[in-house]
C-alpha positions in Angstrom: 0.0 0.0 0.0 1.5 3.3 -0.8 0.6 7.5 0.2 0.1 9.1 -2.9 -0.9 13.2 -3.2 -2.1 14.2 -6.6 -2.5 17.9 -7.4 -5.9 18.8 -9.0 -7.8 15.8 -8.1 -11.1 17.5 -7.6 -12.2 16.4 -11.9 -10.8 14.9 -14.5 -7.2 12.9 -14.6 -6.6 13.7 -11.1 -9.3 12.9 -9.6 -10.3 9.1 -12.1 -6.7 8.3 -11.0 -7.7 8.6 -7.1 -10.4 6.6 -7.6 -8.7 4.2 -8.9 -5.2 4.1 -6.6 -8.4 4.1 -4.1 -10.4 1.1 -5.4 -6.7 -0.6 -5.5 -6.2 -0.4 -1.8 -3.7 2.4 -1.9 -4.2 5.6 0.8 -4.7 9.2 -1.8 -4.5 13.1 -0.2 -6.3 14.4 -2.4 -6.1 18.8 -3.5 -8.3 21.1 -4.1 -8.0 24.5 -5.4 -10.3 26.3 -3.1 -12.6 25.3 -0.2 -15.4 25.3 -2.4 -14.2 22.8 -4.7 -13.0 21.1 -1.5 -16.5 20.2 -0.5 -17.8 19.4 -3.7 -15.6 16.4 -3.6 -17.9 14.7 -1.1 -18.0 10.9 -0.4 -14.5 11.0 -2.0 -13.4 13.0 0.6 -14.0 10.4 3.0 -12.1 7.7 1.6 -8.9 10.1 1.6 -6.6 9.9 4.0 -6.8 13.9 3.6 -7.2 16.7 2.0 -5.2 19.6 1.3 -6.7 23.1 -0.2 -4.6 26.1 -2.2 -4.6 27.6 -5.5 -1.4 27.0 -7.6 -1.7 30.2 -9.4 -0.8 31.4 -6.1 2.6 31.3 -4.9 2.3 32.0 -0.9 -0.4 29.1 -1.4 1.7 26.9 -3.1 4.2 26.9 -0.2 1.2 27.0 2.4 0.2 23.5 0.2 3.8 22.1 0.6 3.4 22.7 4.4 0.0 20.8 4.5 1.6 17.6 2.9 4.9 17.7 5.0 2.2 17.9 7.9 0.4 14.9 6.8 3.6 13.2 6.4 5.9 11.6 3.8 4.6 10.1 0.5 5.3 7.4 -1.0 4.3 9.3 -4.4 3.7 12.8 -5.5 1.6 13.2 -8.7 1.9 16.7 -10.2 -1.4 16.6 -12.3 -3.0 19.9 -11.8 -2.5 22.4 -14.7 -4.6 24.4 -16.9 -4.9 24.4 -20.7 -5.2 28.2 -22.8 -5.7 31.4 -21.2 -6.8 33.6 -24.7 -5.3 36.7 -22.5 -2.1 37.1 -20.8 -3.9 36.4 -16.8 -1.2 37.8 -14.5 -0.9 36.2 -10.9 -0.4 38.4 -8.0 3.3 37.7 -8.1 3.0 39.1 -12.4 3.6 36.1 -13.6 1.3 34.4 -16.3 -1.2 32.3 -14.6 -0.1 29.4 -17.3 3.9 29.6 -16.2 2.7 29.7 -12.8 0.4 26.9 -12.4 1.8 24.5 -14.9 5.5 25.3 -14.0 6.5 27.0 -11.4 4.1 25.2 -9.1 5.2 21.8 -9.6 8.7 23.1 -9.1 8.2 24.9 -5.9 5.9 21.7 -4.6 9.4 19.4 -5.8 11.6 21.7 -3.8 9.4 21.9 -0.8 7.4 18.5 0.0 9.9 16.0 1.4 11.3 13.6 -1.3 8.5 11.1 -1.8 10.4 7.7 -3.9 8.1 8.4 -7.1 7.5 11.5 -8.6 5.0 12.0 -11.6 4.7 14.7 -14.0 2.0 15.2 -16.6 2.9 16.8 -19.9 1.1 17.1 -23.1 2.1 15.9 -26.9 1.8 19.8 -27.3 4.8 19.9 -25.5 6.5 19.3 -29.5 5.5 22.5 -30.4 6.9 24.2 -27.0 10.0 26.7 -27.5 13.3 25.6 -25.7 14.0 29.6 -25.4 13.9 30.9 -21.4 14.2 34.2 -22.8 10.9 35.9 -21.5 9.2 32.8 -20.0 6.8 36.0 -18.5 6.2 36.8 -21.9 6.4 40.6 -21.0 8.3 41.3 -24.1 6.9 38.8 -26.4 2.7 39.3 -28.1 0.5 36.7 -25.9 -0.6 33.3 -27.1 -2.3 30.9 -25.4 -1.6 28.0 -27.1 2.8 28.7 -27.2 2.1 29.2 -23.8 0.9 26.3 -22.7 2.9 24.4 -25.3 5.8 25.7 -23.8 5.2 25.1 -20.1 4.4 21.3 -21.1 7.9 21.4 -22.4 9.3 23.2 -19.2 7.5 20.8 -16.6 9.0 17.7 -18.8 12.4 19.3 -18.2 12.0 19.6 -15.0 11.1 16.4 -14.6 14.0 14.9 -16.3 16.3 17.0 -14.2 15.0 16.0 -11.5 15.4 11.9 -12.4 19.1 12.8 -13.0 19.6 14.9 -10.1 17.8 12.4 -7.5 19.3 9.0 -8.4 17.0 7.9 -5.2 13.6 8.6 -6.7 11.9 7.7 -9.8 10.7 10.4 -11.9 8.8 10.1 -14.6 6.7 11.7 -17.4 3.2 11.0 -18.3 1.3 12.5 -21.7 -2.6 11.5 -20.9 -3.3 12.4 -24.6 -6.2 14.4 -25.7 -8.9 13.1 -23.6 -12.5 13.8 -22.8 -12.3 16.0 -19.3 -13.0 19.7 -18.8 -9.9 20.5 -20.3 -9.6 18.3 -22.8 -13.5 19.1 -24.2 -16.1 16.8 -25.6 -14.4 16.0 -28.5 -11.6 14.8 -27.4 -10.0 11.8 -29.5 -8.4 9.7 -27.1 -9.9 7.1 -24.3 -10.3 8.6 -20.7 -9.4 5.6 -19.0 -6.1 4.7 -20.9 -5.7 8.6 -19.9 -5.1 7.9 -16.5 -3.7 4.3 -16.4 -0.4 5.3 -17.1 0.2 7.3 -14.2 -2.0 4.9 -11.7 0.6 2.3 -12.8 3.9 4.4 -12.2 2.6 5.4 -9.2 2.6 2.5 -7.4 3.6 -1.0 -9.5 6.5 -3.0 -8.3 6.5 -3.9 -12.4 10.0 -3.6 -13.5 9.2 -1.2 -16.3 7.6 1.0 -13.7 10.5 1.4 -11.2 13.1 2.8 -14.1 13.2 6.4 -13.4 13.6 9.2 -16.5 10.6 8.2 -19.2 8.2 9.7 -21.3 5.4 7.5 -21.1 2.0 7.6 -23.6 -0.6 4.7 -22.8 2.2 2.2 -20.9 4.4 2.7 -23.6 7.7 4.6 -23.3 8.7 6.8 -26.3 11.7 8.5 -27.2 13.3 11.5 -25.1 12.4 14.6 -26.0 15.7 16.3 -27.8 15.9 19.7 -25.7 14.3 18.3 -22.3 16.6 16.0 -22.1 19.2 17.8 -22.7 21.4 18.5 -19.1 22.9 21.9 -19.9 18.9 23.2 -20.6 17.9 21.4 -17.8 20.5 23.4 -15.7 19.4 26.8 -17.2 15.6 26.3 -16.7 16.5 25.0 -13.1 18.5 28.5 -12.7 15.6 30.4 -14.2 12.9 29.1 -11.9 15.3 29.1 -8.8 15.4 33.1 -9.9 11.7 33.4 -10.4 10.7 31.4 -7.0 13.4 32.3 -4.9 13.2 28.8 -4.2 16.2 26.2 -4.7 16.0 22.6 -5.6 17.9 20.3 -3.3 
């Protein structure tokens, strides 16, 4: 039986996958945004072992999150799920940074740096991440004409980095990388061409299999099957630099 907290696990990915780790025996914290959504999550709520409430768009709440996992104790696995998909405008956080950068990127770098160092960690990307620019020059896109989609192609291709820097800097955990492909949730829309439930089987599976496939650390993963690295992700000297560019944006360092 392993701990596992997944961010934004109130709908969609995050939350099939807690039902599942759930059904499978396994104990879930589960995270809401707000305390509104927090209610809303009901008999689910119940069958967590806990859950913990901030908005990632937020960074004093992001650390304030961190604090309520570290109080709940360690986990065994930390899924970093929660993300949002095209803001048509550029939505500035109260910190000024674009709400995209800030939830899908510099959240799950801040919650790496601050919750104790769980022996799985999870990142979900997107196949948009192809299309993402390995330039840190104006990740606050202060400089640059907004768009939506670059943006959140782009921060799918930061949080992937991040996520292979952190498999090679933590030889003692296994980090790994999950696209869900385009699948039917709020995000994703109606029409969404790909199956919900291999969605969110990938990541169940990483997050707690003794399967020897799912205890190698450093993969791109799509449906259970492993695909190449991405070129610039992978690469350790932009790994390096993006890890310098959110230490400056943060203020926070990763151990």
């Amino acid at each position: 039986m392993a701990r596992i907290f997944i961010t934004g696990s109130t709908e969609g990915l995050g939350k099939a996958a807690a039902l599942d780790l759930l059904d499978d025996g396994h104990e879930v914290v589960l995270h809401a945004r707000n305390p509104s959504r927090a209610a809303d999550l009901g008999a689910l709520a119940d069958r967590a072992v806990g859950v913990v409430v901030g908005d990632l768009s937020s960074a004093e709440q992001t650390h304030a999150l961190a604090e309520q996992v570290n109080a709940l104790g360690r986990m065994d696995t930390v899924i970093h799920n929660a993300g949002i998909f095209i803001d048509p405008e550029r939505v500035a956080t109260a910190e000024g940074h674009p709400r995209t950068l800030a939830v899908n990127v510099l959240a799950p770098y801040v919650l790496t740096a601050e919750i104790q160092r769980p022996a799985r960690l999870i990142y979900i990307s997107s196949g948009m991440l192809d299309d993402g620019s390995s330039s840190l020059d104006d990740l606050e896109w202060t400089s640059r004409r907004w768009s939506g989609v670059q943006a959140y192609c782009d921060s799918k291709l930061l949080v992937a980095t991040l996520a292979y820097a952190v498999a090679r800097r933590w030889p003692d955990v296994i980090g790994n990388i999950v696209d869900p492909g385009w699948v039917p949730t709020r995000m994703g829309g109606p029409s969404a061409s790909d199956d919900l439930t291999l969605g969110r089987t990938t990541q169940v599976w990483l997050a707690a299999s003794d399967d020897p496939e799912a205890t190698v650390s450093g993969g791109y993963w799509y449906h259970r099957h492993r695909r190449e690295p991405i070129p610039a992700a992978s690469d350790p000297d932009f790994q390096d630099a993006l890890l310098d560019e959110l230490n400056r944006l943060t203020r926070v360092r990763l151990p």
